[in-house]
C-alpha angles and dihedrals in degrees: 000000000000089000079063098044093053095050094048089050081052097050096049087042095062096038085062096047087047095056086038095057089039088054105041104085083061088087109059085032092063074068102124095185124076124256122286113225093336095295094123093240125100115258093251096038115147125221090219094056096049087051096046082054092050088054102043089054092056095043085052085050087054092043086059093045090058096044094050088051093054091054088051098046089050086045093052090048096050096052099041091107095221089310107156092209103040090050082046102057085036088057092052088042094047076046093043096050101043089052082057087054097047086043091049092050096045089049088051087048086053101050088046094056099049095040085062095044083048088052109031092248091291108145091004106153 
């Protein structure tokens, strides 16, 4: 039972790092100045707003997980067949999920809110 669970946490693990390193150049490509002396970065790129990008692309990615959870979770309620324990942990894992929405939400609205009080609210979207 735990050697199941380990390998399930890995797998999802690894599916996480996989669409994170997929999705991580997005955020130097949504870049719309040319490079500055070959670095790859515009000449007036910000560090804070490579770093905003960085985390509103993980927070997209966790986004994704939750949701998926949440699609899971409905998918393994629906098919428990009147099982009491398997409605059950379907039901922790359809709560669980939606508390990582709402989380996730709270923490964009965060960032959001402290990009615009670092920058003074310029090319705040």
């Amino acid at each position: 039972m735990k050697q199941s669970s380990i390998i399930k946490a890995t797998q999802v693990t690894a599916l996480v790092l996989t669409f994170a390193f997929a999705l991580a150049p997005l955020a130097l490509a949504q870049f719309q100045t040319p490079n500055c002396g070959g670095t790859g970065l515009p000449c007036e790129a910000r560090a804070s707003d490579f770093i905003f990008r960085i985390i509103n692309i993980a927070l997209a990615l966790a986004g994704l997980v939750a949701v998926l959870f949440l699609i899971i979770g409905g998918f393994r309620y629906i098919t428990s067949a009147g099982n009491e324990e398997t409605a059950e942990n379907a039901k922790k894992i359809i709560i669980n999920a939606i508390i990582g929405v709402v989380v996730i939400i709270l923490a964009f609205v965060i960032v959001r809110v402290i990009s615009n009080a670092l920058i003074g609210g310029a090319g705040a979207v």
